[in-house]
C-alpha angles and dihedrals in degrees: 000000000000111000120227131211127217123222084257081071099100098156095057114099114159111208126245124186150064130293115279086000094104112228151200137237155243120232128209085259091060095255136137114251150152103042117213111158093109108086096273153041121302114170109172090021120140132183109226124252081003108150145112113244130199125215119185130169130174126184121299090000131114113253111252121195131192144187108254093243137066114269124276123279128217151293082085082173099126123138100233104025122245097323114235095264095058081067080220088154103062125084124279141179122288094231148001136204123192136205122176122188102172118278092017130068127184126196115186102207107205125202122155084192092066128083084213134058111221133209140176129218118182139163142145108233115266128193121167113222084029115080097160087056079044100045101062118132093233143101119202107219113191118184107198104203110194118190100220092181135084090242125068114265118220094221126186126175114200126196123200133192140184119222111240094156091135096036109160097166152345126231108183093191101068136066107261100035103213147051122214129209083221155016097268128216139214119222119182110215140199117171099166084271124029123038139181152061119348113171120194131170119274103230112353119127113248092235084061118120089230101040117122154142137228131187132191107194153149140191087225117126101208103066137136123181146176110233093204129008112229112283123231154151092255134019088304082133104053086045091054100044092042094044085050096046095039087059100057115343090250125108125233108214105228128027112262090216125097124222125226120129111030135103106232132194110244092218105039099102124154136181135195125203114189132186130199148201143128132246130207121221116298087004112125112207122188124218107207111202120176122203115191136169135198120198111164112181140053138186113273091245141071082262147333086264105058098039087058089051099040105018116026096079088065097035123095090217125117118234112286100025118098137198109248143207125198123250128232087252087060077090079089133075089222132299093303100066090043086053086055094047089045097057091039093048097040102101090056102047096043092059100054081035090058096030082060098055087040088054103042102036090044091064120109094230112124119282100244093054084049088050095040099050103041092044087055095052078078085078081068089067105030118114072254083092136048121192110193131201092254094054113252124135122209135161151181128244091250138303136267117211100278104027145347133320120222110332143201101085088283103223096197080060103035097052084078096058109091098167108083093049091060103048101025113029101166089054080058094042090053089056091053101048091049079049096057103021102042111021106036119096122226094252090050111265116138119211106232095200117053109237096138096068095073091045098260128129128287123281104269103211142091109289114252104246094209088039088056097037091030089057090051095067090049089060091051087041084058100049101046085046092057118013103235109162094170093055081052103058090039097060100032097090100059081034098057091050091058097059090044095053083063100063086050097033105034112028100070095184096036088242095133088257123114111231119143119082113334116181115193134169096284078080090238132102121239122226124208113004125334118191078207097069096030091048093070096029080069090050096046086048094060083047101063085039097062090042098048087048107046086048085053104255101131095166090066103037088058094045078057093051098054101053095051091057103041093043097039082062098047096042094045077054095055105035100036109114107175091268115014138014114255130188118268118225133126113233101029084190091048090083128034125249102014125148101218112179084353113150086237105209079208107047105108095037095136094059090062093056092042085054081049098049099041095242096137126229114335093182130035104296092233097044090049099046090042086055098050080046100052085052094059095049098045099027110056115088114208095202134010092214095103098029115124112208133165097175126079109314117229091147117067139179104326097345112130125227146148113257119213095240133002130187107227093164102042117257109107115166116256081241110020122194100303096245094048096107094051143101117226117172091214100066091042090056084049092048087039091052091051104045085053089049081051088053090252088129099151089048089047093050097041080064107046077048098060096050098051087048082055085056106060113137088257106066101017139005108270086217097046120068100187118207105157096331131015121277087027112200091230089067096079088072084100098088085065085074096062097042094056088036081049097041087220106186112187135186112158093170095061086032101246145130136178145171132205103185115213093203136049091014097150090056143015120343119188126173144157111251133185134193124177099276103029149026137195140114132308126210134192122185128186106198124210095271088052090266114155113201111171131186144191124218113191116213094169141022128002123287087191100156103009119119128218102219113198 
């Protein structure tokens, strides 16, 4: 069941945009917020005089016009009130309601005033398997009026925009709440298709950090508009379009005003865009707007931040210039020309667009994974990834509200993340390849921060020992998902030198067990023997195996092989504690921020990605499944009432959630790991994910439950999981969840796939499935006598010599 969100949910804001575009969002009113499009983060962030208006009129009655949202909600506390260009003042809706079912979002507008019902439908196309159809800078924006009278109803949908085409900065504290790099300018265009707004600067260069385009359009053939509102030192232009629009729903294009006296703002430039028709009684019409940016560069650095406090010294530039790279969208001319493509194009994406949420929302998984993976894809599209023209792919951790949180494609983070790497497997190969080819040191360090990619030095740091061994599994993940024989022999060597660094820089006695140093994403270093980190150092082992020896290097692949099983053994000896595995070490006090006899929700994490990438059991199956299950029993807290917590707070009053580490048999550190106390989402939908894989799929699910009631629109934005930073990369451990509920088995190389659902497993089973060169749905029925028969229905891509394998 689709959940729905009322206007109180203020927290709700459903993402619309490309990847790597950056985006904004759609609020539970029915209002745009939260812009993004400018190369960073931008929580909070509005565009001025930025709305959708109504106009209706029916005979002998007065005209009446609305905002196309529900009204505000308090706190209405501001010091100054709502300023001219948040339109608080004009009439609204009395209420909103908002479903969202990823790409599509859908906002019912109610007024018992009006003589229409209003809704809004709008996406950014979205095609899996496809990044450059799912990286376009647009949101498709469809009003649905509907004349519920017996009379015809004169109706008119206006859409205005404020052009921020030179934006440099926001500064939400002051009157007027930006700065622009340049005076901007308003251009009307009809070019026998599409026609509309499109805003550019006046004079910027278009290598400049802060150039940009915008464009407002239709493919609608009755439109008026009003190039520039009139332009004043106080809110002369909202009075004069409103007073315009209000008349007759139509647009004059220029102001009839003329300006002599006032002290206007350069940059405070605003268009409307209006379209028109009239409905008969009981007739819907849908006014199709489409808003699209275009803002090519950004600066050659993880941020301007950081390049003034790492890089500037170095740099020839002057303050305030910045050295620049060129985005994925540069492959168009401006917004224009993306608005062109788009409409062209329209017929086509929205198929595949609508063929994926077909797909994915008419499974028979449970609601809440439905809810939870798809909610999570908007990570993809956050300011948390950057997608460049070149190809790489690159990403923070996740944003904070005004930029972006730890950057450098942290692979001790992003080894969580499974989606990507399902939909969009080239997006994930081109991570690995910056993380081998790029960031790994000849004596097999990898950097687990990117530096290197803008050009700057090496991370100086300690390698993460799960970031480097977790990566290694990924690769093999990737290969296996698409077959790519060619990407694997490009990135083995350096691979390979990873794996080998470990045996020299992390197992102290030589016993096959990790135990020295080993710095993981809790941002702290074990010390003695962690299954944690074992855990995926055997899986990373069996890894290395499968590809040596399927490259023909038998020597290594043995070596491999010896040392999995020698040091699984030694180290299921060492570690195993009667339920669950601990961490061995003396004097648990004698270092900082250990676990001890700790129940670690991640201490058999490398179990989960072996299950993923088909790599088989790393550690003894009963001990294994006895310790997820033992998670699950210690470590989720019911309520959060009674919970005592110093570190960063994501669980509050009774809300349920899973903690990192719990101490069921006494023996807590004095200073445990600094993050043991908290709640990530990331880590729950991997624990989630495993215990599903073990056949614990209540306790899975009770888990994958208890973080999306966290999310509801209230408390928390259904499509933003925050870690340290909004959007946070772990989150797209949820697919992990599907693919263990699903049982997806895949093996491109040797031409196979095969499925083993978990539910529903006495009826019908339908899912959405994706391999590297196709998607569609999978079915499974058990007829009456016990007979399975099971298909595959492709939407998208070729399965040519690919099996199905009962």
């Amino acid at each position: 069941m689709t959940r729905t969100y009322g206007d109180d949910c203020a927290e709700a804001a459903f993402l619309l945009g490309g990847i790597g575009t950056g985006n904004v969002s759609v609020g539970a009113r029915g209002q745009l917020r939260d812009w993004e499009i400018f190369g960073t983060a931008g929580k909070g962030n509005f565009v001025p005089n930025t709305f959708f208006a109504l106009w209706t009129r029916t005979p002998g009655a007065e005209p009446q016009a609305r905002v196309l949202e529900s009204r505000l909600h308090p706190p209405f506390a501001k010091a100054r009130g709502f300023v001219d260009h948040e339109v608080a003042g004009l009439p609204r809706f009395d209420r909103a309601t908002l479903r969202g079912e990823y790409p599509f979002v859908t906002v019912d507008l109610h007024d018992d005033e009006l003589p229409v019902e209003v809704s809004l439908e709008a996406f950014t196309p979205f095609v899996p398997l496809n990044a450059d159809d799912s990286g376009l800078p647009t949101a498709l924006l469809r009003y649905r009026v509907t004349n519920t009278g017996d009379v015809p109803a004169e109706v008119s949908v206006a859409g205005s925009l404020g052009n921020v085409t030179s934006m440099i900065a926001y500064h939400k504290h002051t009157w007027n709440n930006y700065d622009c790099a340049s005076e901007n300018v308003n251009e009307y265009r009809d070019d026998g298709v599409v026609r509309g707004l499109y805003f550019r600067p006046k004079e910027l260069s278009g290598d400049s950090l802060y150039y940009g385009t915008m464009a407002l359009t239709t493919t609608a053939a009755d439109v008026t508009h009003k190039r520039s509102w009139l332009r004043g030192g106080w809110w002369d232009g909202l009075q004069d379009f409103w007073d315009d629009f209000r008349a007759d729903g139509r647009l004059e294009p220029e102001p009839d005003y003329v300006q002599r006296d006032a002290d206007f703002r350069h940059d405070d430039q605003t268009g409307s865009l209006a379209q028109h028709a009239t409905l008969a009684p009981g007739e819907s019409h849908t006014f199709e707007f489409q808003l699209t940016w275009h803002f090519p560069n950004r600066v050659r650095s993880w941020s301007r931040r950081m390049f003034d406090e790492v890089t500037r010294s170095s740099s020839a530039l002057p303050a305030g210039e910045y050295p620049v790279v060129r985005k994925r969208c540069a492959r168009f001319a401006d917004a224009w020309a993306v608005a062109r493509h788009t409409f062209d194009e329209l017929d086509r994406l929205e198929r595949h667009s609508r063929d994926f949420h077909r797909a994915f929302f008419g499974s028979t998984l449970p609601p809440s994974v439905l809810d939870a993976v798809s909610a999570t894809i908007t990570v993809l599209r956050s300011p948390t990834c950057i997608w460049l023209e070149d190809g790489s792919f690159l990403a923070w951790e996740g944003c904070f509200d005004d930029e972006g949180c730890c950057e450098g494609t942290c692979t001790h983070v992003w080894n969580y993340a499974q989606t990507v790497a399902f939909l969009f497997p080239e997006l994930e190969r081109a991570m690995r390849r910056a993380e081998y080819l790029v960031e790994t040191e000849p004596d097999g360090k990898m950097n687990f921060r990117s530096y290197r990619q803008w050009g700057m030095d090496g991370h100086d740091h300690q390698p993460a020992a799960d970031g480097q061994l977790g990566t290694l599994v990924r690769l093999y993940r990737e290969w296996r998902f698409s077959g790519d024989d060619e990407f694997l022999r490009e990135v083995w060597p350096a691979a390979k030198s990873t794996l080998d660094y470990a045996f020299g820089h992390w197992d102290a006695d030589g016993d096959g067990v990790l135990d020295h140093d080993l710095f993981n994403t809790y941002d702290i270093a074990f010390q003695g023997p962690s299954s944690m980190i074992n855990s995926i150092w055997f899986a990373a082992l069996r890894a290395g195996e499968e590809i040596a020896r399927y490259l023909g290097d038998d020597e290594s692949a043995d070596r491999y092989r010896r040392a999995f099983e020698d040091g699984s053994k030694r180290m299921d000896e060492l570690l195993w504690g009667g339920e669950y595995y601990v961490q061995r070490i003396d004097d648990v006090d004698s270092y900082r921020y250990q676990y001890g006899d700790g129940c670690l929700a991640d201490q058999v994490l490398g179990q989960t990605w072996a299950h993923v990438a088909g790599l088989g059991y790393v550690l003894p199956r009963e001990h294994v499944a006895s310790a997820v299950r033992s998670v699950f029993s210690h470590n989720l807290l019911r309520s959060a009432r009674h919970h005592h917590n110093t570190q960063r707070t994501y669980l509050l009053n009774d809300e349920a959630g899973l903690l990192l580490c719990t101490w069921p048999r006494g023996g807590r550190p004095k200073l445990p790991f600094p993050y043991s106390d908290e709640v990530w989402t990331g880590i729950e939908y991997q624990v989630a994910t495993h215990l599903i894989y073990e056949g614990f799929v209540d306790e899975g699910l009770t888990l994958v439950e208890a973080v999306r009631e966290r999310h509801d629109g209230v408390r928390r934005n259904p499509w933003n999981e925050v870690e340290c930073g909004h959007h946070y990369a772990r989150s797209l451990a949820s697919y992990g969840v599907l693919l263990a509920l699903s049982g997806f088995e895949y093996d491109l190389p040797r031409g196979r796939i095969s499925f083993a659902p978990r539910v529903h497993t006495d009826g019908e089973f339908r899912c959405f499935f994706s391999t590297g060169g196709a998607w569609g749905v999978y079915r499974r029925t058990v007829g009456p006598d016990g007979a399975v028969s099971e298909e595959v229905e492709v939407l998208y891509g070729s399965l040519d010599g690919v099996e199905l394998r009962g």
